[in-house]
ROKEVEX-682722 format. One record per atom (N, C-alpha, C, O, CB): residue number from 1; residue in three letters; atom name; x, y, z. Coordinates in Angstrom, 3 decimals, padded with zeros to 6 digits. Atoms other than C-alpha are relative to their C-alpha. Glycine has a CB too. Example, Ala and Ser with C-alpha at 12.3 -4.5 7.8 and 13.67 -1.06 7.14 Angstrom:
BEGIN
<dose 1,"Ala","N",<000.890,-001.190,000.000>>,
<dose 1,"Ala","CA",<012.300,-004.500,007.800>>,
<dose 1,"Ala","C",<000.900,001.200,000.000>>,
<dose 1,"Ala","O",<001.936,001.181,000.665>>,
<dose 1,"Ala","CB",<-000.992,000.027,001.246>>,
<dose 2,"Ser","N",<-000.820,-001.190,-000.060>>,
<dose 2,"Ser","CA",<013.670,-001.060,007.140>>,
<dose 2,"Ser","C",<-000.770,001.090,000.730>>,
<dose 2,"Ser","O",<-000.261,002.198,000.899>>,
<dose 2,"Ser","CB",<000.414,000.462,-001.415>>,
END
This chain:
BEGIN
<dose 1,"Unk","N",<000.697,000.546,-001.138>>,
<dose 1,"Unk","CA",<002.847,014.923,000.380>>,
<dose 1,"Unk","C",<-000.741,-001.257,-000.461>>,
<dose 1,"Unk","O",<-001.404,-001.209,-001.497>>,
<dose 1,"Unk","CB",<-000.975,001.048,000.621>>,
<dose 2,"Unk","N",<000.412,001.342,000.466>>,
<dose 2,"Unk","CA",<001.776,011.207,000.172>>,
<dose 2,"Unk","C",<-001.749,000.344,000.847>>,
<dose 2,"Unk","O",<-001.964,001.104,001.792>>,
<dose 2,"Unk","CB",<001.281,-001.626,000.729>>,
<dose 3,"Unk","N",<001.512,-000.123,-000.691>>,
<dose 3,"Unk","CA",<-002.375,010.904,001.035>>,
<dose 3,"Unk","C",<-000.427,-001.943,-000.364>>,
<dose 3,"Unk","O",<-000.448,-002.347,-001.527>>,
<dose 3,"Unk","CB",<-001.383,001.611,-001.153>>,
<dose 4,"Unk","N",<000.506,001.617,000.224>>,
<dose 4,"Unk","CA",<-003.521,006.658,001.316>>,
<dose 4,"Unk","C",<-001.914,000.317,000.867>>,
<dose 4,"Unk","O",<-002.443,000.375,001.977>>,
<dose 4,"Unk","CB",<001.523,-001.597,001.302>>,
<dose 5,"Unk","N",<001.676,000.304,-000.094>>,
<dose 5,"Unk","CA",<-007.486,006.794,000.670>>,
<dose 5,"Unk","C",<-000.398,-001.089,000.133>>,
<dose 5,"Unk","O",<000.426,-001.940,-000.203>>,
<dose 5,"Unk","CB",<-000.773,000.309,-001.012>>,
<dose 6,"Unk","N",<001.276,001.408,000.796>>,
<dose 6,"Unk","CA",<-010.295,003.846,000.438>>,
<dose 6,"Unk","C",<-000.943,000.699,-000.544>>,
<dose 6,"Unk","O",<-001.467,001.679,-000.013>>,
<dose 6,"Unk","CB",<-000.987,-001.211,001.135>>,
<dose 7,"Unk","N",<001.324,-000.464,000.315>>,
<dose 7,"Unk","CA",<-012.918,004.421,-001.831>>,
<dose 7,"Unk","C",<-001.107,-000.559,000.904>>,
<dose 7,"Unk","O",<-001.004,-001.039,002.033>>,
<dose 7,"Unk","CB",<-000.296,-000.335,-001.397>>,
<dose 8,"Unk","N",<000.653,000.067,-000.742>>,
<dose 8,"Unk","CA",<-016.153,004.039,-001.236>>,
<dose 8,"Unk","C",<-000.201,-001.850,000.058>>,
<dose 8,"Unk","O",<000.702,-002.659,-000.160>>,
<dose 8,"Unk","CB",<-001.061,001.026,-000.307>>,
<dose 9,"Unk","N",<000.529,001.524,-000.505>>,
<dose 9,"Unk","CA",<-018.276,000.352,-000.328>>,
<dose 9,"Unk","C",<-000.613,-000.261,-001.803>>,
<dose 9,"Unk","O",<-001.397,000.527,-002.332>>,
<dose 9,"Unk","CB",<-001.647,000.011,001.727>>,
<dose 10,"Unk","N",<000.726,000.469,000.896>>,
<dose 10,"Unk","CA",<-019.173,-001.363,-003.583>>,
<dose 10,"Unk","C",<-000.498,-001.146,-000.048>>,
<dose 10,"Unk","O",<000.259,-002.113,-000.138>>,
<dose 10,"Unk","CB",<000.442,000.114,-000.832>>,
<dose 11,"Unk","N",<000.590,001.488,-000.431>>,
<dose 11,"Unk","CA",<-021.649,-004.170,-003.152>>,
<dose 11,"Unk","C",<000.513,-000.809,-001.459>>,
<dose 11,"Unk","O",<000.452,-000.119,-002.477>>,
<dose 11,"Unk","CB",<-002.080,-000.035,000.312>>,
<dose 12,"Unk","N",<-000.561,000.673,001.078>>,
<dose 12,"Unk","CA",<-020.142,-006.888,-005.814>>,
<dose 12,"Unk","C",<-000.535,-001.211,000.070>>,
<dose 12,"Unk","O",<-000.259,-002.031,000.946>>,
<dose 12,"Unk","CB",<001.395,-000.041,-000.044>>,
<dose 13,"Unk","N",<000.915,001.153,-000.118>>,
<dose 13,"Unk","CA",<-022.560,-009.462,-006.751>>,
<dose 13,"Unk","C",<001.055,-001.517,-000.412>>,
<dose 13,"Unk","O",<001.921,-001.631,-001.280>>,
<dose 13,"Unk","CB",<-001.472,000.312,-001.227>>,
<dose 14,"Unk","N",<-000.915,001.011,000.420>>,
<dose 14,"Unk","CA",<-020.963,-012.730,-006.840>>,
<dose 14,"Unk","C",<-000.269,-000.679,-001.159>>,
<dose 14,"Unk","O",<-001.424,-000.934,-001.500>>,
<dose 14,"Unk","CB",<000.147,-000.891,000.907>>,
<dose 15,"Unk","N",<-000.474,-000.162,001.263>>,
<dose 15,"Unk","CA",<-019.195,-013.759,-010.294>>,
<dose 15,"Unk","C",<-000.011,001.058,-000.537>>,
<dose 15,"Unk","O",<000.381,001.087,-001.704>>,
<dose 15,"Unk","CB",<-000.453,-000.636,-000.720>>,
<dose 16,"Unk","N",<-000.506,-001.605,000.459>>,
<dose 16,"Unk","CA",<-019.081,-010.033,-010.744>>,
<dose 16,"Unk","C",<001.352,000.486,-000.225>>,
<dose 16,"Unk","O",<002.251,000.383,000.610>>,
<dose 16,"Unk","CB",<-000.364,000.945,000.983>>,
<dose 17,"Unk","N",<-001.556,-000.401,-000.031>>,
<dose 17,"Unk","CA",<-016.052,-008.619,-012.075>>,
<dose 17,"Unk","C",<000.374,001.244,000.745>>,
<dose 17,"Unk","O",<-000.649,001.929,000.753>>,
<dose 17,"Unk","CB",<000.529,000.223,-001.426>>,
<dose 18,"Unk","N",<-000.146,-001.451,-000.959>>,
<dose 18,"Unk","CA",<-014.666,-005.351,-009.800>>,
<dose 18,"Unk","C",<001.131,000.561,-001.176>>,
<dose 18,"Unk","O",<002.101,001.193,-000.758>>,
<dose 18,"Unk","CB",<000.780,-000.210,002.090>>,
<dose 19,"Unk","N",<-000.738,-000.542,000.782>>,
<dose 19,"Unk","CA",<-012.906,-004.432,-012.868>>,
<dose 19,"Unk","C",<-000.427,001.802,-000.221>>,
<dose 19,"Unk","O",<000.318,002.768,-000.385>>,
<dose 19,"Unk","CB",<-000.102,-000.956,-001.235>>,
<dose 20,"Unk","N",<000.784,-001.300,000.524>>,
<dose 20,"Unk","CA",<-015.597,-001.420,-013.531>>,
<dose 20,"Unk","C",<-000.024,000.785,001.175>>,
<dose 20,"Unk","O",<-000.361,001.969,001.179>>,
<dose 20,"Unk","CB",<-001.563,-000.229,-000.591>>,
<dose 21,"Unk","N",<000.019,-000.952,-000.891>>,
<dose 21,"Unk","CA",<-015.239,-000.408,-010.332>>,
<dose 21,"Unk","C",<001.245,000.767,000.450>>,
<dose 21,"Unk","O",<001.136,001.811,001.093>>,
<dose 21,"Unk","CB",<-000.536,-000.525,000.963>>,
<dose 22,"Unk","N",<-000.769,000.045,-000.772>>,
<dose 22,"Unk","CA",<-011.637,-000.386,-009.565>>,
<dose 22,"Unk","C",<001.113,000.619,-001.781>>,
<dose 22,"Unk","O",<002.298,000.854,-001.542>>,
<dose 22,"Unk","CB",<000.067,-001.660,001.095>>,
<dose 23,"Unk","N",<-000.742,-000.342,001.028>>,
<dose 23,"Unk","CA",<-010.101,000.711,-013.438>>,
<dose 23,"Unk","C",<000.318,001.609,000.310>>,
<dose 23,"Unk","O",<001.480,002.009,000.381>>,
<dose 23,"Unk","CB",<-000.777,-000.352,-001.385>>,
<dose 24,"Unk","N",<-000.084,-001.257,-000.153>>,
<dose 24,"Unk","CA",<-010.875,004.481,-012.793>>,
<dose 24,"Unk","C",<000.874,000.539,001.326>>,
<dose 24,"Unk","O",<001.588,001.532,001.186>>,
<dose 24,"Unk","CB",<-001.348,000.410,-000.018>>,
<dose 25,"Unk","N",<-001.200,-000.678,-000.762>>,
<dose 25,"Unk","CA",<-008.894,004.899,-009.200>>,
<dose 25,"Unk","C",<001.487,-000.655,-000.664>>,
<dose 25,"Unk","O",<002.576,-000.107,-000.490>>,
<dose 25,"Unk","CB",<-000.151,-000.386,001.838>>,
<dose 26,"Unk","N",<-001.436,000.719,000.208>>,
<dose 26,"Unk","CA",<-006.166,002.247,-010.861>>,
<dose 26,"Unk","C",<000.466,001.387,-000.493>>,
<dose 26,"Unk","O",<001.180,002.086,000.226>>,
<dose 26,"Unk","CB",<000.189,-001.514,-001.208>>,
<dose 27,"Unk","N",<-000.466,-000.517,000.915>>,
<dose 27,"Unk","CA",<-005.617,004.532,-013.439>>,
<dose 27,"Unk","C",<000.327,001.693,000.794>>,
<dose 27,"Unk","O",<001.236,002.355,000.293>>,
<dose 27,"Unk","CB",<-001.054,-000.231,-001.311>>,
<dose 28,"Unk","N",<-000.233,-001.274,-000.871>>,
<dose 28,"Unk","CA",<-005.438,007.790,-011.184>>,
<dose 28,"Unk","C",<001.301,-000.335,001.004>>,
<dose 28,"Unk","O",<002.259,000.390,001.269>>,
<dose 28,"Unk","CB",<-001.486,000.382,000.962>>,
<dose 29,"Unk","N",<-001.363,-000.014,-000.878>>,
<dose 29,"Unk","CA",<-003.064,006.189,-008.865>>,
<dose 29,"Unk","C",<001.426,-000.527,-000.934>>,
<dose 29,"Unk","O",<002.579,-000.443,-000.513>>,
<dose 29,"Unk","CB",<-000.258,-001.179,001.433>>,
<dose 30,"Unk","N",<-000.908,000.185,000.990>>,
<dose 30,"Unk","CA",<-001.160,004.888,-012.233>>,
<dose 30,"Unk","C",<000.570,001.425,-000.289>>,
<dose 30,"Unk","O",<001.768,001.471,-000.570>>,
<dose 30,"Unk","CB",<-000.646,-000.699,-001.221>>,
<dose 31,"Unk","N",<-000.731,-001.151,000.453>>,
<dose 31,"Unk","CA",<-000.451,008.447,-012.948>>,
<dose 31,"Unk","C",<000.450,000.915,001.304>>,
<dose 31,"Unk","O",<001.492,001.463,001.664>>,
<dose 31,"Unk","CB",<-000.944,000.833,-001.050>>,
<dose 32,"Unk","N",<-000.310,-001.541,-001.285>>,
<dose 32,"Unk","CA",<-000.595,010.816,-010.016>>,
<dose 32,"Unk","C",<000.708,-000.938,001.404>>,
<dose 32,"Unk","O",<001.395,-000.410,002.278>>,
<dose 32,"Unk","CB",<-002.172,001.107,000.775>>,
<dose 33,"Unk","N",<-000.822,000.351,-001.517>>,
<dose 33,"Unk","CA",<000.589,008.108,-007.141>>,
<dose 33,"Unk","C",<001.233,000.228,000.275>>,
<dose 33,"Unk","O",<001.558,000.331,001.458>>,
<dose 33,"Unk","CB",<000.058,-001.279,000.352>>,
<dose 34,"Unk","N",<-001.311,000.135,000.206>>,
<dose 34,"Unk","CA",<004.241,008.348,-008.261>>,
<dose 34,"Unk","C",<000.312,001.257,001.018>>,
<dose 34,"Unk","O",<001.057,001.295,001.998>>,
<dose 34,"Unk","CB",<000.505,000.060,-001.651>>,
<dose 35,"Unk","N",<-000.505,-001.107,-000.515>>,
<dose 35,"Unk","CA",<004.411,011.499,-007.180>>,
<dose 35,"Unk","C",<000.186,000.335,001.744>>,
<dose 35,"Unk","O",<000.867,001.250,002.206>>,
<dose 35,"Unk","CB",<-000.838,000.904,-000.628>>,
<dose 36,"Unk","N",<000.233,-000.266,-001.707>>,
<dose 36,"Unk","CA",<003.894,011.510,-003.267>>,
<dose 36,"Unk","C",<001.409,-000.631,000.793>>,
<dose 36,"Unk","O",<002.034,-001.669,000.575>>,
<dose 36,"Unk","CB",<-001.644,-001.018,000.674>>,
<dose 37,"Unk","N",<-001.599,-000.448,-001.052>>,
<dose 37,"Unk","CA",<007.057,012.122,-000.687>>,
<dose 37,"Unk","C",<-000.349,-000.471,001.431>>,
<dose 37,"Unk","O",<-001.200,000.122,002.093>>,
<dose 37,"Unk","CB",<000.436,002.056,000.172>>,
<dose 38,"Unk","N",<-001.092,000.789,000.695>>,
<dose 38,"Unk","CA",<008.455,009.811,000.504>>,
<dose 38,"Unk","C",<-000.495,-001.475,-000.461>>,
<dose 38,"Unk","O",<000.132,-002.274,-001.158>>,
<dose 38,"Unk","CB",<001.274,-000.144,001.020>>,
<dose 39,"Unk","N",<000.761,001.234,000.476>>,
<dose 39,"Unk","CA",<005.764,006.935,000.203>>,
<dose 39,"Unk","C",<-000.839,-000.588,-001.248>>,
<dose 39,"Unk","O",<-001.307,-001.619,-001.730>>,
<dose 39,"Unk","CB",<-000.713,-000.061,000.747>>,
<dose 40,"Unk","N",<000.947,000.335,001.792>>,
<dose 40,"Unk","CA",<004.114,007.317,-003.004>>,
<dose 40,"Unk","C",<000.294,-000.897,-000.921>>,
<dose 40,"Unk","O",<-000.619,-001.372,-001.597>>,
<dose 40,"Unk","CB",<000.062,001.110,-001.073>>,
<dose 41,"Unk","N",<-000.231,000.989,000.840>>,
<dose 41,"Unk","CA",<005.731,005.108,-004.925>>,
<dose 41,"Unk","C",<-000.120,-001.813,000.186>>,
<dose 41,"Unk","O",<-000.099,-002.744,-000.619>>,
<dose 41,"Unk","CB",<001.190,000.384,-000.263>>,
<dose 42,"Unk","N",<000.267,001.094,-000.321>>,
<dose 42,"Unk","CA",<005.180,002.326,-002.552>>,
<dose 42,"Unk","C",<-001.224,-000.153,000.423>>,
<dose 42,"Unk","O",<-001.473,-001.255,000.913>>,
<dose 42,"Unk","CB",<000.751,-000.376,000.710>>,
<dose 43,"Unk","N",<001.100,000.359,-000.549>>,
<dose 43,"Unk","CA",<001.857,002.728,-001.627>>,
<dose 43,"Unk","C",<-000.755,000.085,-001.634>>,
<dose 43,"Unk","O",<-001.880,-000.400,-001.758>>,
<dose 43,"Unk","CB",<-000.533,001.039,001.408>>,
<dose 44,"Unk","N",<000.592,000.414,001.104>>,
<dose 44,"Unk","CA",<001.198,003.034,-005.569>>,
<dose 44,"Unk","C",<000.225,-001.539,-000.510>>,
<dose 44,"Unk","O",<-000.674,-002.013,-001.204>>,
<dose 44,"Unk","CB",<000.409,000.917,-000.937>>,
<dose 45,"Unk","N",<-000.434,001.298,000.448>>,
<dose 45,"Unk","CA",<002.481,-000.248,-006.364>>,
<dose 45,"Unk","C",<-000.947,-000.863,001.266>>,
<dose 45,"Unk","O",<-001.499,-001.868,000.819>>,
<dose 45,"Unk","CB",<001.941,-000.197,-000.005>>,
<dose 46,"Unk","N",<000.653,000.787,-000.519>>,
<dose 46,"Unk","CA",<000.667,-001.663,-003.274>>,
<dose 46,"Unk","C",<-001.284,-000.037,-000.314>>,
<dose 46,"Unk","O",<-001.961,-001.038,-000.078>>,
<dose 46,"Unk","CB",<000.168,000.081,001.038>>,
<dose 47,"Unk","N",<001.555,-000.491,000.372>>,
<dose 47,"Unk","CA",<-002.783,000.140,-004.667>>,
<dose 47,"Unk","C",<-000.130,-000.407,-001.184>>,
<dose 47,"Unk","O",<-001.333,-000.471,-001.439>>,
<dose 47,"Unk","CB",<-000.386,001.542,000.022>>,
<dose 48,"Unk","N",<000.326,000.761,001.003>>,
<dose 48,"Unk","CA",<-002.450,-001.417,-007.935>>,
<dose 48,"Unk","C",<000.011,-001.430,000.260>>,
<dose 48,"Unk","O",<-000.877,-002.234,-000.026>>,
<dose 48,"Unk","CB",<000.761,000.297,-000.986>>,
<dose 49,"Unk","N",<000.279,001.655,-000.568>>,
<dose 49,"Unk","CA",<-001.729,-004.700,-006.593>>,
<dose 49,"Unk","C",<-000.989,-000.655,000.216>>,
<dose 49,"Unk","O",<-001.203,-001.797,-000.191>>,
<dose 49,"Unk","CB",<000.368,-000.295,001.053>>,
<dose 50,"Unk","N",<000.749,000.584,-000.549>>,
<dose 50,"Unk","CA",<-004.610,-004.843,-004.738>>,
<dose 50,"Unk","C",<-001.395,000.579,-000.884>>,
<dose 50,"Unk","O",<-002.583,000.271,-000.784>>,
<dose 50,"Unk","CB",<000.213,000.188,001.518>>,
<dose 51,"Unk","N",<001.339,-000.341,001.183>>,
<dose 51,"Unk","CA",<-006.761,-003.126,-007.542>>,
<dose 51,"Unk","C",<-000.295,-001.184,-000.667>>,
<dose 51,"Unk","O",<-001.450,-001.597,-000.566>>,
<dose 51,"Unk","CB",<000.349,001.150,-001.294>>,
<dose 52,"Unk","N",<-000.380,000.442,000.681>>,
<dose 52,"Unk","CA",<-005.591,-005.610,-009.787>>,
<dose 52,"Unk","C",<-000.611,-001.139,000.144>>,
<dose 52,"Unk","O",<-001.369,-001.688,-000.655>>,
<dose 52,"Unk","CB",<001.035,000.154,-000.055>>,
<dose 53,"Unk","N",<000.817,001.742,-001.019>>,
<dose 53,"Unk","CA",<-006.525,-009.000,-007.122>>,
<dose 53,"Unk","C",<-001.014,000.570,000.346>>,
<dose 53,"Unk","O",<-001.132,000.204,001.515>>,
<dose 53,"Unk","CB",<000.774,-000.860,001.693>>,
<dose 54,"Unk","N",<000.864,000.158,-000.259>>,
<dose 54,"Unk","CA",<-009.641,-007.603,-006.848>>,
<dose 54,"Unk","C",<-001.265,000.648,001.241>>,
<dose 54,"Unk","O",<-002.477,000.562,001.440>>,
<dose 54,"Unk","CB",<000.405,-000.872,-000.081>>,
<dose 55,"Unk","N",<000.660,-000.920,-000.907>>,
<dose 55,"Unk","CA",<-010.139,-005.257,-003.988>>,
<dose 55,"Unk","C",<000.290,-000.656,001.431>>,
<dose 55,"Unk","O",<000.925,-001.680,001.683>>,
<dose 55,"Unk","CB",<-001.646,000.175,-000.357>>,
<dose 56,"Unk","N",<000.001,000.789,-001.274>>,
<dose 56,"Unk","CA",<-010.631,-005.639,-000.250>>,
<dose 56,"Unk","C",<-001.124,-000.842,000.323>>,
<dose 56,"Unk","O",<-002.211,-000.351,000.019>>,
<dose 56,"Unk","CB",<000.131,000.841,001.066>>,
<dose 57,"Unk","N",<001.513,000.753,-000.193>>,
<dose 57,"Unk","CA",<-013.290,-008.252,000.745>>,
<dose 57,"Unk","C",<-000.311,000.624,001.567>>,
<dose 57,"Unk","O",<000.495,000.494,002.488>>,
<dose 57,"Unk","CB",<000.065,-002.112,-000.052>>,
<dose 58,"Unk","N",<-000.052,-000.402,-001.533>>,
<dose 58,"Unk","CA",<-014.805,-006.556,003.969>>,
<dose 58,"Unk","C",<-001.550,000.028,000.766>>,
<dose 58,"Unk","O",<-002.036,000.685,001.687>>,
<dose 58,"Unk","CB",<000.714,001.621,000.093>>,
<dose 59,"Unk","N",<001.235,000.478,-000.466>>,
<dose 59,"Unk","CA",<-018.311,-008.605,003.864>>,
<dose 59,"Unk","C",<000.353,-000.120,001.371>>,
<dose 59,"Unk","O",<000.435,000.939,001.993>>,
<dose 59,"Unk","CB",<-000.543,-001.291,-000.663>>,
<dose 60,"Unk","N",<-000.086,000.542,-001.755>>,
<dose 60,"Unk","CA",<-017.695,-010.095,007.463>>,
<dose 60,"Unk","C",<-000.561,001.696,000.566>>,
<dose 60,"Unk","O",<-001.640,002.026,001.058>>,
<dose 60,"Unk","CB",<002.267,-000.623,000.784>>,
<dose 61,"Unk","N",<000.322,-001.433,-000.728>>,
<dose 61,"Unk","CA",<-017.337,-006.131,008.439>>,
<dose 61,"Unk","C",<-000.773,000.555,-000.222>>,
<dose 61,"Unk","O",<-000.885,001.353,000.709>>,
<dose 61,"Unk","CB",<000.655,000.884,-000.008>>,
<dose 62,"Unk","N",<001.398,-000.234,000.348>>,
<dose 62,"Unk","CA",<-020.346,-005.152,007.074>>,
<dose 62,"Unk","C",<-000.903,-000.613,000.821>>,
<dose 62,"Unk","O",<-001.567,-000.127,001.737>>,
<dose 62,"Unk","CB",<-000.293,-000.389,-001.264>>,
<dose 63,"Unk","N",<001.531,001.244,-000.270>>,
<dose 63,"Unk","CA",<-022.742,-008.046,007.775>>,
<dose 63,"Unk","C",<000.361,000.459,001.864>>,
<dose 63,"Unk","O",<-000.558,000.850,002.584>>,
<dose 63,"Unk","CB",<000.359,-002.673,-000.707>>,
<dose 64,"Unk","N",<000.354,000.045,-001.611>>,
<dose 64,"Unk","CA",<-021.575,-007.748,011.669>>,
<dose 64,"Unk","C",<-000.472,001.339,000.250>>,
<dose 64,"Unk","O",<-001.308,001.300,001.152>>,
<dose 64,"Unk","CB",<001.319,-000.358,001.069>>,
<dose 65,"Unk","N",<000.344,-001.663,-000.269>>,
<dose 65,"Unk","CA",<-022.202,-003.595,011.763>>,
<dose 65,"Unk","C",<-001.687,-000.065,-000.248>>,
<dose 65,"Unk","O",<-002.492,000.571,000.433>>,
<dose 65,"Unk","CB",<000.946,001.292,-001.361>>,
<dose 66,"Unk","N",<001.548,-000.010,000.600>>,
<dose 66,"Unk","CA",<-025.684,-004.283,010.132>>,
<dose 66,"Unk","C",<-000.410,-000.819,000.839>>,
<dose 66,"Unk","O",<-001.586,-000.472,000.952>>,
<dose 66,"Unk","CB",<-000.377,-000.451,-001.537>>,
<dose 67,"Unk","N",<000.008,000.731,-000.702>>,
<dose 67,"Unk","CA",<-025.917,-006.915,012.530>>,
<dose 67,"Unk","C",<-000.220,001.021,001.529>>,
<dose 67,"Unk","O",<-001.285,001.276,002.091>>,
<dose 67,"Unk","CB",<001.183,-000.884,-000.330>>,
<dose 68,"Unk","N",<000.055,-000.929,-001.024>>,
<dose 68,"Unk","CA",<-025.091,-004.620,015.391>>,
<dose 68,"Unk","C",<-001.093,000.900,000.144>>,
<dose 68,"Unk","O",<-001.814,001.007,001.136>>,
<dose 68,"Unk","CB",<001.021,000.690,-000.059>>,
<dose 69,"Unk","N",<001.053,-001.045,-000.190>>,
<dose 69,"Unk","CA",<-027.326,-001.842,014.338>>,
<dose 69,"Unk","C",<-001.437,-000.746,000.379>>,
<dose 69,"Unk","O",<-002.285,-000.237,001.112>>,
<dose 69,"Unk","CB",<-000.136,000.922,-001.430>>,
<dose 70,"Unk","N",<001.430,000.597,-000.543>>,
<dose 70,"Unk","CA",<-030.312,-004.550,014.595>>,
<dose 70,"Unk","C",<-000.511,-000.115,001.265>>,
<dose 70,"Unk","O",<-001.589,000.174,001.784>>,
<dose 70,"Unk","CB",<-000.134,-001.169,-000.295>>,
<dose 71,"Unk","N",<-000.047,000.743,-001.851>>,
<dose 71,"Unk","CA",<-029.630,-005.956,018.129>>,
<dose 71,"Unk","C",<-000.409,001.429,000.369>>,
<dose 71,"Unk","O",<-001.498,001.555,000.928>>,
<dose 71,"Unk","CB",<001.947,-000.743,000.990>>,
<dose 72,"Unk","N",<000.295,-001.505,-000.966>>,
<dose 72,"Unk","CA",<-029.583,-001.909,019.217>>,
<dose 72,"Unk","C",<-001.474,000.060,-000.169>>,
<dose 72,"Unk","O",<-002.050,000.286,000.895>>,
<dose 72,"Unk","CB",<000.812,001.681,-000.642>>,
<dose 73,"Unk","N",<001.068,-001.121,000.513>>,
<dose 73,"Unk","CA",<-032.780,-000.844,017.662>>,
<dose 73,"Unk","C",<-001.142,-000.939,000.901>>,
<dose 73,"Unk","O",<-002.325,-000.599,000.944>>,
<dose 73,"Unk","CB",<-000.298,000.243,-002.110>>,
END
């Protein structure tokens, strides 16, 4: 059975490397992704890829939610 997680939010100060954050799932989906039916092997190769470049950037989606919660309150 194939399972496609996100970890969690890691704030990444800029010139920070996301190496320390992103070595420990690489290396989990380096071993155990292979295994998943019938997508595992392509969603491991897409999850190192994007380990690799650095992660997802998903400031914008943040800053507007934190944004949002202000305007409500």
């Amino acid at each position: 059975m194939t399972f496609k997680r996100s970890s969690d939010i890691y704030f990444i100060k800029s010139g920070e490397s996301t190496v320390k954050y992103s070595i420990g799932f690489s290396i989990i989906t380096f071993i155990l992704g292979w295994w998943g039916v019938p997508w595992g092997p392509i969603y491991t190769i897409g999850s190192l890829y994007r380990n690799i470049s650095g992660g997802k950037d998903i400031t914008q989606e943040v800053l507007a939610s934190l944004n949002a919660n202000v305007i409500e309150e």
